[in-house]
C-alpha positions in Angstrom: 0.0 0.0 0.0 1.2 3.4 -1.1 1.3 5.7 2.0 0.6 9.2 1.4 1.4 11.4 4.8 1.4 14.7 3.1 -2.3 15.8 3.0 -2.7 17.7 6.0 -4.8 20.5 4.2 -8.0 21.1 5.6 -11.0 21.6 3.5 -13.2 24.0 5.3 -11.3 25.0 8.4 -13.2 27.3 10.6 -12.0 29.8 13.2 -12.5 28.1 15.9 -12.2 28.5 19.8 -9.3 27.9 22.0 -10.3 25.0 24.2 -10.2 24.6 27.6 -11.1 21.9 29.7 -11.2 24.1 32.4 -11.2 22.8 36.3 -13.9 24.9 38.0 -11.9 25.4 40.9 -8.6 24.3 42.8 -8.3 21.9 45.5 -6.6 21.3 48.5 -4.0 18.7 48.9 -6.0 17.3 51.9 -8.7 16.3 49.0 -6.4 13.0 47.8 -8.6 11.4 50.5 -12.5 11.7 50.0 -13.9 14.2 51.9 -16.6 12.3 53.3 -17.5 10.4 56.2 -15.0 10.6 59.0 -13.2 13.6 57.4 -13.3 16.6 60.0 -10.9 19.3 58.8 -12.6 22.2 58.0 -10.5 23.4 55.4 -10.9 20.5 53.5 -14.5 21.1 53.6 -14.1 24.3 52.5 -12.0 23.8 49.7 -14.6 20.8 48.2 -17.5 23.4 49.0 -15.7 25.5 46.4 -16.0 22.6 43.8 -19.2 22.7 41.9 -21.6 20.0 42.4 -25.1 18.7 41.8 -26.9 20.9 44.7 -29.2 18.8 47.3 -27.7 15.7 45.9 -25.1 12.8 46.8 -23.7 9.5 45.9 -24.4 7.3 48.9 -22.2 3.8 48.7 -23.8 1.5 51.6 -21.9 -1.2 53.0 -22.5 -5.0 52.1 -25.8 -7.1 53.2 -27.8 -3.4 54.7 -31.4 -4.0 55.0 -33.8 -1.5 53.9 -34.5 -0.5 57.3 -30.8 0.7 57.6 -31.5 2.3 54.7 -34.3 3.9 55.8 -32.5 4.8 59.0 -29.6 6.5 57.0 -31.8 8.4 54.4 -34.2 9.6 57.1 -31.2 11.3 58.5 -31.2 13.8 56.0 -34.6 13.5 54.5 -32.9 12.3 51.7 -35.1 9.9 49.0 -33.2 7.5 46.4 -33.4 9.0 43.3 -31.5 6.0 41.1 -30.0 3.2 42.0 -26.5 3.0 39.9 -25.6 -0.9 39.6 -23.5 -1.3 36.3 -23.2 -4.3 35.0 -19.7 -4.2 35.7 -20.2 -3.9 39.0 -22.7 -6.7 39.1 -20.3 -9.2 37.2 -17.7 -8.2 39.8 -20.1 -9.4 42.7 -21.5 -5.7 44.3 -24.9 -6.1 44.9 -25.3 -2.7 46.3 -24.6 -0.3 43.9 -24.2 3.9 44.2 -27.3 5.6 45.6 -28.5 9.1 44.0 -30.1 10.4 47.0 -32.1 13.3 46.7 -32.2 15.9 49.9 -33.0 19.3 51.0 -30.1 20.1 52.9 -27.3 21.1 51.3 -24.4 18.7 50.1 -22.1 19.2 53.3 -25.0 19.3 55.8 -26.0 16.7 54.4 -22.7 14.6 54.8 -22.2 15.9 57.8 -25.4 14.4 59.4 -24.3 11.1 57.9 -20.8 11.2 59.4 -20.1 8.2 61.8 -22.5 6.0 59.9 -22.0 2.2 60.4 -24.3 1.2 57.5 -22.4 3.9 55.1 -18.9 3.1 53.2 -19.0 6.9 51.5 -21.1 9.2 50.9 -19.9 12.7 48.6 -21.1 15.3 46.2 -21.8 14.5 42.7 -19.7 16.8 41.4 -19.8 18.3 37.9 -17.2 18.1 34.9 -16.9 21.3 32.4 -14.9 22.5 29.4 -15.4 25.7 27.5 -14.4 27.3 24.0 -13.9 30.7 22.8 -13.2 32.0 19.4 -10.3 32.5 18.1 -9.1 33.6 14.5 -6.9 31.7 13.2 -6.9 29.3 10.3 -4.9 26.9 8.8 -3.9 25.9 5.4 -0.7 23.8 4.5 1.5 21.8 6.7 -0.8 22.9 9.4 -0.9 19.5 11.4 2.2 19.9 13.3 1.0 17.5 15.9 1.2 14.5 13.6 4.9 15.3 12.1 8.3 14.2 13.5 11.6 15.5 13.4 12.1 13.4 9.9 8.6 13.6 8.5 7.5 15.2 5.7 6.0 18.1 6.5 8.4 17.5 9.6 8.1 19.9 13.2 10.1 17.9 15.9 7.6 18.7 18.7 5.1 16.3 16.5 4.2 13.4 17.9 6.2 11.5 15.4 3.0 10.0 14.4 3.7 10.2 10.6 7.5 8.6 11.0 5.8 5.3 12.2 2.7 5.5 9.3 5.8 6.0 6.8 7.0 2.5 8.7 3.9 0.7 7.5 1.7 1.2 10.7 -1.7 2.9 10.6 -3.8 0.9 12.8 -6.5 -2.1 13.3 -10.3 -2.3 13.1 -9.6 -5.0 15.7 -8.3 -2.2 18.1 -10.8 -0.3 20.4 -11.3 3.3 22.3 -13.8 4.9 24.1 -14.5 8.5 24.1 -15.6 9.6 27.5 -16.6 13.3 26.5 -19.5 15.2 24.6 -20.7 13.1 21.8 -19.3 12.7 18.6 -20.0 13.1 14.9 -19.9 9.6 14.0 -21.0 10.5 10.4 -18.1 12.9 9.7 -16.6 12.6 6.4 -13.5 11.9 8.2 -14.9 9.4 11.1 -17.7 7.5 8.8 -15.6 4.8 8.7 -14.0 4.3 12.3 -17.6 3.7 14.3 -18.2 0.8 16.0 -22.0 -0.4 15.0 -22.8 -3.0 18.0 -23.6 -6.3 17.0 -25.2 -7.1 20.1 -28.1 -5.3 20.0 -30.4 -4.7 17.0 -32.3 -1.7 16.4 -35.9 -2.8 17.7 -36.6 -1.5 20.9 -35.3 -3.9 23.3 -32.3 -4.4 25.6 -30.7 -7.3 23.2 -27.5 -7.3 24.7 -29.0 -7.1 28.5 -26.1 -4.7 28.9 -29.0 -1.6 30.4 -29.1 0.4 27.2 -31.9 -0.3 24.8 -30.2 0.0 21.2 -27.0 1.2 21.8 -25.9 1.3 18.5 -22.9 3.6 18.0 -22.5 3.9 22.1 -24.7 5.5 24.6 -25.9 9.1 25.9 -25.6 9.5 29.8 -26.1 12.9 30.1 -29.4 12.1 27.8 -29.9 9.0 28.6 -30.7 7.6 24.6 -28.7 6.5 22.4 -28.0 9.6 20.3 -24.8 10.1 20.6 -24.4 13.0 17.8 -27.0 15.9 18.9 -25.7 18.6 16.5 -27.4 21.2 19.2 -30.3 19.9 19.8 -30.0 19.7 22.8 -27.7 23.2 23.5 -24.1 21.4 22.7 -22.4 20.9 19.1 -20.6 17.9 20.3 -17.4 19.9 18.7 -15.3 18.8 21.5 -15.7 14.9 21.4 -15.5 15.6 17.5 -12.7 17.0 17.8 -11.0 14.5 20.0 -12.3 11.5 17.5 -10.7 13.1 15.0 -7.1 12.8 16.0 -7.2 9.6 17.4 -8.6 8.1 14.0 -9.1 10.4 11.4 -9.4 8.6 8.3 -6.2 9.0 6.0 -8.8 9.8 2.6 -6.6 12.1 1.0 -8.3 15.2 2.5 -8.8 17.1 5.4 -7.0 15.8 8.6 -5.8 11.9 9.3 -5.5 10.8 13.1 -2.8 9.1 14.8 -4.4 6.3 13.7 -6.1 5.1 10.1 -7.6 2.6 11.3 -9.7 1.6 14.7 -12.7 1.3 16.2 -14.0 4.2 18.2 -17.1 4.3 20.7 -18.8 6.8 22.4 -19.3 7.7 25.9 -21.0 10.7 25.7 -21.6 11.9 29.4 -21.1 16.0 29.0 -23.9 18.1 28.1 -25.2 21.5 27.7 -25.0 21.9 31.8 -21.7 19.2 31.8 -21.5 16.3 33.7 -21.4 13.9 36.6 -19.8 12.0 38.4 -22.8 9.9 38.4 -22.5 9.6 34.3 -19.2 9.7 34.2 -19.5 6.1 36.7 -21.6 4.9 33.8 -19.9 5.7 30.6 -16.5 3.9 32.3 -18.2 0.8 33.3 -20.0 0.8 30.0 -16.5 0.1 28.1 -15.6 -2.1 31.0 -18.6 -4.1 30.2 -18.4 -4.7 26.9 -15.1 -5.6 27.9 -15.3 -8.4 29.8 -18.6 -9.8 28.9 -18.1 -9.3 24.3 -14.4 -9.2 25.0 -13.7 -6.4 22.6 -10.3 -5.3 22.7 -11.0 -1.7 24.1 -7.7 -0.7 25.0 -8.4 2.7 26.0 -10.8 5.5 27.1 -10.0 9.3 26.2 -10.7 11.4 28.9 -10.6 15.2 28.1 -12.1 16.4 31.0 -11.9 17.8 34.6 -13.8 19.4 37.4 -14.7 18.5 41.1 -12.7 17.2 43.6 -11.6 13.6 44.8 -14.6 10.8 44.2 -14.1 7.5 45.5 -16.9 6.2 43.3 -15.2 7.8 40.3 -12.1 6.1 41.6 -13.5 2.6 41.9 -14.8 3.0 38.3 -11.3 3.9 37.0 -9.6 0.9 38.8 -12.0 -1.3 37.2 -11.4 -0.3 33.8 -7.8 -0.9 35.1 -8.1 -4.5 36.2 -9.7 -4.9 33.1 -6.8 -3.8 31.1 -8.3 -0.5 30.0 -5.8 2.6 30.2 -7.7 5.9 31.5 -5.7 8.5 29.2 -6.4 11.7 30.9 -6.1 16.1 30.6 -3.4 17.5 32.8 -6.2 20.7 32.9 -6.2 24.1 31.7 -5.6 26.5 34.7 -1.9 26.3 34.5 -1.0 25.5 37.8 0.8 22.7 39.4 -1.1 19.7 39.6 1.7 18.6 42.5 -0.1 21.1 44.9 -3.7 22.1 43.1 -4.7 18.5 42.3 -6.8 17.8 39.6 -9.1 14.5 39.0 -9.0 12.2 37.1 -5.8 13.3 36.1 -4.2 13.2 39.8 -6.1 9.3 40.6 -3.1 7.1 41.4 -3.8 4.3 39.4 -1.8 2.2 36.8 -3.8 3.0 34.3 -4.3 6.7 34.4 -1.8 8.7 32.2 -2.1 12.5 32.5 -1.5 14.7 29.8 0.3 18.6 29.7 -0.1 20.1 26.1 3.4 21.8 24.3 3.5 24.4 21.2 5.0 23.8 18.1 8.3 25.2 19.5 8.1 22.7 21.7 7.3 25.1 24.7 4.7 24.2 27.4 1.3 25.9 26.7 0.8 28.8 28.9 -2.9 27.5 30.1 -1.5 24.1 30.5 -1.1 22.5 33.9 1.6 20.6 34.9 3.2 18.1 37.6 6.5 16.9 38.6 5.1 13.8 40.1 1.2 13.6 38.8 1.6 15.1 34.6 3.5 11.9 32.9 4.5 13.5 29.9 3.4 16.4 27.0 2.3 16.3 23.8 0.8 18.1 21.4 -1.9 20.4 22.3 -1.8 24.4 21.0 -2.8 25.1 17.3 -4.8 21.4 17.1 -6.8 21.0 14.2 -9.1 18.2 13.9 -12.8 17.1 12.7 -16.0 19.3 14.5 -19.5 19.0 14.4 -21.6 19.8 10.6 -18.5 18.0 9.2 -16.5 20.9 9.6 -12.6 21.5 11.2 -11.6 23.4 13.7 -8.2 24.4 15.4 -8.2 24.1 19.5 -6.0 24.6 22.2 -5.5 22.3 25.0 -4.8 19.6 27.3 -7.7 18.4 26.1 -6.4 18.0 22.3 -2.7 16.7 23.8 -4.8 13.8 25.7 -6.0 12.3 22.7 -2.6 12.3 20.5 -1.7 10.1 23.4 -4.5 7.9 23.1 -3.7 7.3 19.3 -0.4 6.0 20.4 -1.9 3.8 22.7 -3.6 2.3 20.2 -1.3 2.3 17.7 1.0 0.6 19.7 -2.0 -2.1 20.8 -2.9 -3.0 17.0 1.2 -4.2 16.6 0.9 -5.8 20.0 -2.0 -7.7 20.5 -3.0 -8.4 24.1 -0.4 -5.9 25.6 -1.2 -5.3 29.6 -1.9 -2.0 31.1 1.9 -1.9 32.4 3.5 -2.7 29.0 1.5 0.0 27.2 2.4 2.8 30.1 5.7 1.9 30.0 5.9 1.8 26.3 4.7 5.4 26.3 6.1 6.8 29.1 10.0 4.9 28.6 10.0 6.2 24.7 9.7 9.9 25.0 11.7 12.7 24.1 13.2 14.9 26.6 12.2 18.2 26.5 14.2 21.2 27.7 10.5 22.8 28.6 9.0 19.8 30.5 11.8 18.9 33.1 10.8 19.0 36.3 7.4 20.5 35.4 6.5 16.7 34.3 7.6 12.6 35.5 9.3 11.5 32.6 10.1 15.4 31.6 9.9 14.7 27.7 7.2 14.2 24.9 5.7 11.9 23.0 7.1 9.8 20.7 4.6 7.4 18.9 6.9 6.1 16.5 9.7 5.2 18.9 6.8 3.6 21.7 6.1 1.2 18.9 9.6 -0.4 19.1 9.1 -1.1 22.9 
């Protein structure tokens, strides 16, 4: 097969807005541990008050074997009511029989915890926080040579702060069908000239109404809507959000290599959606979902989803959001995740999910084209892993249109490519052998040492070879 890397023009680019997956607010380094029951410092509460959240609501976890007169003792403490019962089938098929508990309450969120403090019945009960990223305009556009992110040092076009991407396509690898990744995000334009052909259609569950796949989700074609709660997982602003962002993310993992417009780190894959941010952003609560929905079809189908992109922050430390994540990890899914957007230290502002401690979590700080850290993006000695590319991004958006971004959130995904790049030429690679693949190949970078753990950038090409 003849390999053209040289089309990189786009063919309708728009001005388009810098993004930022923005953190709503910092938190203190007393938030590593949930600050929920048993938690009295004051100025830990004070510091997750500051963190937006669902108000007059909580995820309850109760401990094994309760009866529903515990139950009823715990919610009557705070006038609280169940408003849905989260049990994934993931955690089912890993033996939980008890689920998360939306509980509904007219006290506010700490009150409300407070009250429940010293519970015997209760393993933790916390806010359901909310995740956010924003966009404004910007004018630039882009004609030739304008996807730096995908070059190397060697390439033609070549930028040495490129991912290297296009040195390891010129090697013969562009990708597998066989390969899978979830997109935890907005929803995404599956019908994009440049995506049409990288959707997963699931051949579980055929189109008639019913729950064929007994998996919760009636028809889950394409993936699923939790912030919607349908399976609709390209809205085109019907419902107040372009999906532009989870577009935009798609795109450089797999944009299709057609001879126009952009290609993605990878030619070929499989991509589903996870579409849990909305018009108003999203939970914890859906966020629990969408991750245990590709853990899921996991374990039970046994695709080979080998990934989730997660472009995303807000809210402070979640113990349910943490369970999800190791999950996904036992299951051999990595959790590739945004640094953030506030450009502060993540070493002493932490930021989730990027800061959870878990083999499977790699966070992400975006650099320039000069190979320069971007001023917005947040960094870490000892919780960023490594940088890519993430300022001047241009990828697929919404009304098959492109769009140049700025971003943690856009370095996250040339990261994800390379995870599964490197997964289609090493089938049934574990969790550790793909983070030290990516993390033991980079490049070291005058502008990431000590600001990240391995203080270089990514190298796709060169991760392939471990």
């Amino acid at each position: 097969m003849k390999l053209n890397i040289t089309p990189f023009t786009a063919k309708s680019v728009i001005a388009a807005g810098i993004l930022s997956m923005m953190v709503m607010a910092g938190c203190n380094n007393s938030l590593e541990e949930p600050t929920v029951l048993g938690s009295s410092s004051s100025s830990a509460d004070a510091a997750a008050q500051a963190l937006e959240h669902m108000p007059n609501e909580l995820l309850v976890k109760l401990k094994a074997g309760q009866s529903e007169e515990a139950k009823a003792r715990v919610l009557a403490k705070i006038g609280g009511k169940v408003s849905e019962k989260i049990l994934t089938k993931t955690m089912e098929r890993l033996g939980d029989k008890e689920g998360i508990l939306v509980v509904r309450t007219p006290l506010a969120v700490f009150e409300a915890i407070n009250k429940m403090k010293g519970g015997a019945e209760i393993e933790f009960a916390e806010p359901n926080y909310i995740y956010y990223h924003t966009a404004t305009a910007t004018d630039t556009y882009f004609t030739n040579n304008s996807l730096w992110g995908m070059y190397g040092a060697g390439t033609t076009p070549a930028n040495q702060y490129g991912s290297n991407a296009a040195a390891a396509w010129a090697a013969g690898t562009t990708g597998s069908k066989n390969v899978y990744v979830g997109i935890i995000d907005e929803g995404v334009q599956y019908n994009h000239p440049e995506l049409d052909g990288q959707f997963w259609t699931n051949p579980y569950d055929a189109v008639d109404g019913k729950d064929n796949d007994g998996n919760g989700y009636i028809d889950d074609v394409r993936g699923w809507d939790f912030d919607g709660n349908d399976n609709s997982i390209y809205d085109g602003g019907t419902k107040g959000t372009l999906d532009d962002h989870g577009t935009h993310v798609a795109g450089t993992i797999g944009g299709e290599a057609n001879g126009t417009g952009v290609a993605g780190v990878n030619w070929n894959v499989t991509l589903i959606s996870g579409k849990f941010i909305g018009r108003k952003g999203g939970t914890t609560a859906s966020a629990i979902k969408a991750i245990d929905y590709f853990t899921n079809l996991k374990l039970k189908h046994g695709l080979n989803i080998v990934a989730t992109n997660n472009s995303w922050g807000g809210g402070g430390y979640s113990q349910a959001l943490y369970d999800a994540i190791s999950r996904a990890n036992n299951a051999g899914i990595m959790f590739i995740a945004a640094a953030g957007n506030n450009g502060t230290n993540n070493d002493v502002t932490v930021n989730y999910p990027s800061n959870y401690d878990l083999p499977n979590v790699i966070a992400v700080a975006a650099i320039d084209k000069s190979g320069l850290l971007g001023s917005f993006s947040q960094y870490g000695a000892k919780t960023v892993d490594l940088g890519a590319p993430g300022v001047g991004i241009i990828s697929t958006t919404a009304y098959n249109t492109y769009s140049a971004y700025d971003g943690t959130s856009m370095a996250t995904p040339h990261v994800t490519g390379a995870v599964a790049l490197y997964a289609s030429t090493h089938p049934g690679a574990t969790v550790a052998q793909i983070r030290n693949a990516i993390l033991s190949s980079v490049v070291p970078t005058p502008s990431l040492s000590g600001k990240t753990v391995t203080g270089g950038r990514l190298d796709v090409k060169a991760a392939l070879s471990k």
